[in-house]
C-alpha positions in Angstrom: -8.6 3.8 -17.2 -8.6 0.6 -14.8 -9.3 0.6 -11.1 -8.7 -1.7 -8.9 -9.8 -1.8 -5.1 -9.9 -4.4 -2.0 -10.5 -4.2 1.6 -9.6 -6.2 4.8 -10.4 -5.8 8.3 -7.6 -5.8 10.5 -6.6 -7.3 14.1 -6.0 -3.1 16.0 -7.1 0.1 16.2 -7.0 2.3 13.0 -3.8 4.4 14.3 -1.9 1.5 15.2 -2.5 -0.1 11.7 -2.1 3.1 9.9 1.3 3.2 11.8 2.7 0.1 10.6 1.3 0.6 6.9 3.0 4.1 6.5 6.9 3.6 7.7 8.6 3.5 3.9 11.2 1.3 5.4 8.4 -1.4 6.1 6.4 -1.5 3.2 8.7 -4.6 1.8 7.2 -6.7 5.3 3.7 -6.2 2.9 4.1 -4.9 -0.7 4.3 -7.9 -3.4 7.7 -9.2 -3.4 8.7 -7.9 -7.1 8.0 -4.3 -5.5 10.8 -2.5 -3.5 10.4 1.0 -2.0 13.3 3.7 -0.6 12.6 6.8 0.3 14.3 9.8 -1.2 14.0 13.3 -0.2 10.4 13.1 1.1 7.8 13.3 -0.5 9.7 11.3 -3.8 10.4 7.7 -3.4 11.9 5.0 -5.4 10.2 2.0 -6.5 11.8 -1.0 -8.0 10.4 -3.6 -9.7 12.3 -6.8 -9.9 10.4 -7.8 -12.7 11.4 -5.2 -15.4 14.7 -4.2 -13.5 13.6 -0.5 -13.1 13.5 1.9 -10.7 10.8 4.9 -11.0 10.3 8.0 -9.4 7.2 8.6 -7.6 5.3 11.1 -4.7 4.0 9.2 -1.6 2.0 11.3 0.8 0.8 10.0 4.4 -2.1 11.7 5.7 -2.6 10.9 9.7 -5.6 13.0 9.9 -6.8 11.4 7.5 -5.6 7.6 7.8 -4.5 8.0 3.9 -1.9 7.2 2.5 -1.6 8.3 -1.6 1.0 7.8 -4.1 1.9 8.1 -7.7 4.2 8.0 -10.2 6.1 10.8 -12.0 7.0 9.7 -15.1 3.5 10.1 -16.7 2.1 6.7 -16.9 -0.9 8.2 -14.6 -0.5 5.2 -12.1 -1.7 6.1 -8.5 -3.3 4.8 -5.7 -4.0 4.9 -1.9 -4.8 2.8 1.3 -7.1 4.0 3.7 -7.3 3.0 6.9 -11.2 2.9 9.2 -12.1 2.0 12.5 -14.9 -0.1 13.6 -15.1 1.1 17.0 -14.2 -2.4 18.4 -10.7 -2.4 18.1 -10.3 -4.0 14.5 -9.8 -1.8 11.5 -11.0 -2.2 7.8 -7.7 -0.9 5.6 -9.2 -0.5 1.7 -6.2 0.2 -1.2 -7.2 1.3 -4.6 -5.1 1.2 -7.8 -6.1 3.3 -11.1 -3.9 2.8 -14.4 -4.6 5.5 -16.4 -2.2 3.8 -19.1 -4.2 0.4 -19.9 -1.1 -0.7 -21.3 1.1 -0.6 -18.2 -2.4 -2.2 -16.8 -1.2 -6.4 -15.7 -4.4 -7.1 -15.7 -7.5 -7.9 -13.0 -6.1 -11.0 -11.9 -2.7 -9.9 -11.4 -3.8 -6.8 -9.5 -6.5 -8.2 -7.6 -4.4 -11.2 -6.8 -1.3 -8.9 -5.3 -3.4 -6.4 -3.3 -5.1 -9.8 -1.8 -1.7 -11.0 -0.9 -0.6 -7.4 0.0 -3.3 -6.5 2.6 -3.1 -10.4 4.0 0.7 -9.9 4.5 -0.2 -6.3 6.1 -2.7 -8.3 8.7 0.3 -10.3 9.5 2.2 -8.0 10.5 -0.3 -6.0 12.7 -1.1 -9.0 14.0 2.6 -9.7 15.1 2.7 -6.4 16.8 -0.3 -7.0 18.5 0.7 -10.0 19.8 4.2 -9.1 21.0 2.3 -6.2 22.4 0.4 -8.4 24.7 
């Protein structure tokens, strides 16, 4: 099994963040570009990946309580992962996401994943930091 896992801190307060990560309809403003999520009957999703042309099915559960957000795929491949979101108690947040691939053969690699939850959570700072900013 591979994991993978980076953190950021973030511009707002953990609820505001967690907000703006969890709206399925947003997640193309921060996911890697080859990724695109719709929702289905909740709790399944979607996802297509422009890469291979596919779509699969997978479970995506937000958490609020929690500041979670978890998610998998259903057709057995044992991919899942989660972002969690933490305050600091000064108005920024630290949002970690984690990756596992139980499959090492559907696993791209360190670089590759490192490299797209880098560019992930930096496009997610973006865009809390555009709301914060038309906020103000």
């Amino acid at each position: 099994m591979s994991e993978y896992e980076r953190s950021r801190t973030m511009p707002d307060l953990p609820e505001h963040v967690f907000d703006q990560a969890s709206v399925v309809s947003w997640f193309d403003s921060w996911l890697p570009d080859e990724l695109h999520v719709r929702a289905q009957d909740p709790p399944a999703l979607t996802v297509h990946e422009d890469s291979t042309g596919e779509d699969a099915a997978a479970l995506f559960r937000a958490d609020r309580e929690r500041m979670r957000l978890e998610w998998g795929a259903l057709d057995g491949s044992g991919y899942t992962g989660w972002l969690q979101v933490a305050g600091y108690g000064t108005g920024a947040s630290e949002v970690t996401v984690h990756l596992s691939f139980a499959d090492w053969r559907l696993d791209p690699g360190e670089a590759d994943v490192l490299g797209a939850l880098d560019r992930s959570l930096q496009q997610l700072e973006e865009q809390v930091r555009l709301r914060v900013e038309g906020a103000g």
